[in-house]
Residue frames relative to the residue before (quaternion, step in Angstrom):
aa qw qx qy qz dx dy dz
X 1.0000 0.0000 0.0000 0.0000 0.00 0.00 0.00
X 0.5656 -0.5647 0.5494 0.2434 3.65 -1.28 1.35
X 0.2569 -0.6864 0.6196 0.2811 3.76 -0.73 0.99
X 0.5898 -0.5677 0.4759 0.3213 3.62 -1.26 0.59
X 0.1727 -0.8365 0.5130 -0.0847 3.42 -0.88 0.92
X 0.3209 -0.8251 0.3293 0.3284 3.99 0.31 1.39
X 0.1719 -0.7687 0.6069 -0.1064 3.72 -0.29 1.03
X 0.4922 -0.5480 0.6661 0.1173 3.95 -2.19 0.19
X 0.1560 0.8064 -0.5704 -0.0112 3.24 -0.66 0.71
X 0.2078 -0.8628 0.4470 0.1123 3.47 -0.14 1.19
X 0.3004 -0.8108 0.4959 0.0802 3.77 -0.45 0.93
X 0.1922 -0.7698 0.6045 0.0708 3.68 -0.61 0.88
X 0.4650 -0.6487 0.5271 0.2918 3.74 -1.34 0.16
X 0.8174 0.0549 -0.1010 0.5645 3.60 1.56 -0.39
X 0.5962 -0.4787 0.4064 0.5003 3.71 -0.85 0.20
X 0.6609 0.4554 -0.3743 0.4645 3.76 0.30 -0.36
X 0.5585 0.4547 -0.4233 0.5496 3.82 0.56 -0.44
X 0.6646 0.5092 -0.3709 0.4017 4.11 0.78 -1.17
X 0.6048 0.6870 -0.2270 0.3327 3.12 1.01 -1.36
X 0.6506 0.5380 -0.1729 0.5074 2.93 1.22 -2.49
X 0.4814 0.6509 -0.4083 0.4217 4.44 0.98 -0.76
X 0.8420 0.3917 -0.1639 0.3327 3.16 -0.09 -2.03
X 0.7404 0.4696 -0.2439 0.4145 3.60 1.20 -0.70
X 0.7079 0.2401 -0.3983 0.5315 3.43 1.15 0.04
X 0.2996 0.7632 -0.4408 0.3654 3.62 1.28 0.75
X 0.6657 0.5135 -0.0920 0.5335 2.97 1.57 -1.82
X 0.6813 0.4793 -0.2995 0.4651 3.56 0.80 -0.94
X 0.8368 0.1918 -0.2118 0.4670 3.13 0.60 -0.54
X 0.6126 -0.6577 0.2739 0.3422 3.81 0.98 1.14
X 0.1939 0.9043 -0.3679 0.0964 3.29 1.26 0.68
X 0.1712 -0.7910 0.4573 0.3685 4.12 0.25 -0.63
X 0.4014 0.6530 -0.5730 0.2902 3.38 -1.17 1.04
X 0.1049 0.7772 -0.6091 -0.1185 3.38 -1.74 -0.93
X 0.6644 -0.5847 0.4432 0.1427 3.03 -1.26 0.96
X 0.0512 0.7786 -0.5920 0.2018 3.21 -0.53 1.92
X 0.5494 -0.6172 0.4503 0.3382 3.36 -1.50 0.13
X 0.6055 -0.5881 0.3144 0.4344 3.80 -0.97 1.76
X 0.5052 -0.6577 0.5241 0.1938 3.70 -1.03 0.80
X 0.5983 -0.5841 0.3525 0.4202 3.64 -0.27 1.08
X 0.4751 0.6055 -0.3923 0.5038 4.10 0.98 -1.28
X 0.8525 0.3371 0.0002 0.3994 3.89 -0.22 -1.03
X 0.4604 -0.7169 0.5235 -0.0047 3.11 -0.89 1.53
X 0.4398 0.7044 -0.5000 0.2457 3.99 -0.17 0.61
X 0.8467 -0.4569 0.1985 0.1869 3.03 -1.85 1.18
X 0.8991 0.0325 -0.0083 0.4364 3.00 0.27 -1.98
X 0.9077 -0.3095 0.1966 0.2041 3.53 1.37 0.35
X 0.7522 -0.1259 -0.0256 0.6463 2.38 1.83 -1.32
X 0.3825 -0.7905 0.4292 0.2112 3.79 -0.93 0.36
X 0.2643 -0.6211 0.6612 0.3272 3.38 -1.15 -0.57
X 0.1622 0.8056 -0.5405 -0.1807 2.84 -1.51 1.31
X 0.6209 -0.6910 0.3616 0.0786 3.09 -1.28 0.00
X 0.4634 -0.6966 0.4163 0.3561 3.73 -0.68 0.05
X 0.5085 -0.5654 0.4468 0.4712 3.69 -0.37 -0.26
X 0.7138 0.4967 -0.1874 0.4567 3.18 0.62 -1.41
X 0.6164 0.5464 -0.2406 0.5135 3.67 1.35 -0.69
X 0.7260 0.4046 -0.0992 0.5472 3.46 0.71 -0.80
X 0.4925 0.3501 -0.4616 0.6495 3.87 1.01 0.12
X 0.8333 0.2109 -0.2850 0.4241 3.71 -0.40 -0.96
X 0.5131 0.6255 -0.3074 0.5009 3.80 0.86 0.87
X 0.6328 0.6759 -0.3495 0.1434 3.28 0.92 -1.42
X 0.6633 0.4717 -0.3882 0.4323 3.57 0.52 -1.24
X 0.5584 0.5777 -0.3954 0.4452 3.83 0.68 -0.71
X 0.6828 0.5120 -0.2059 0.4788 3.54 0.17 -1.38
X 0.8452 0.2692 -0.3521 0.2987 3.47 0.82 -0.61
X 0.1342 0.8573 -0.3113 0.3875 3.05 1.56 0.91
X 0.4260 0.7477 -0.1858 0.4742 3.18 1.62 -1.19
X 0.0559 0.6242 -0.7368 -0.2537 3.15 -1.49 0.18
X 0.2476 -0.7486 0.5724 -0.2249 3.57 -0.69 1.45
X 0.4390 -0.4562 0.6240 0.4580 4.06 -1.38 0.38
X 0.5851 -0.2590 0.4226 0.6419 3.10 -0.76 -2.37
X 0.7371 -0.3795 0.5314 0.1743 2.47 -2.68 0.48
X 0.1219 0.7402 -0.6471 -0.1361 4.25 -0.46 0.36
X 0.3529 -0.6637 0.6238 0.2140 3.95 -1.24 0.47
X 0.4534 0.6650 -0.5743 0.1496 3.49 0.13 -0.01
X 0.5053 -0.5532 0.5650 0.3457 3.70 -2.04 -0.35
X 0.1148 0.6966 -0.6935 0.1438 2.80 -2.08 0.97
């Protein structure tokens, strides 16, 4: 088993906002990927984007560019 590792998970209100994440993630060499919402966390369309810590600090001002629910910090 994969020890758990503290990480971002960004929540969207629809699959197209998730979608709308991962592609300007890619364009713009972001780190992450698109998983299903973790049982812990309440969200719309299902699925999220996550993230590293270290990836998301040196990212943030980009990321908040997004249009997104909310941001959660938690481990997995």
């Amino acid at each position: 088993m994969r020890p758990k590792v503290d990480c971002f998970i960004i929540t969207f209100d629809t699959t197209s906002h998730a979608i709308a994440m991962e592609k300007y993630c890619k364009e713009h060499q972001i780190k992450g990927r698109l998983i299903p919402v973790p049982a812990t966390i309440s969200a719309g369309c299902g699925i999220c984007w996550k993230m590293t810590e270290e990836d998301y600090m040196s990212n943030q001002s980009q990321i908040q560019k997004i249009d997104y629910k909310e941001i959660h910090y938690i481990k997995l």
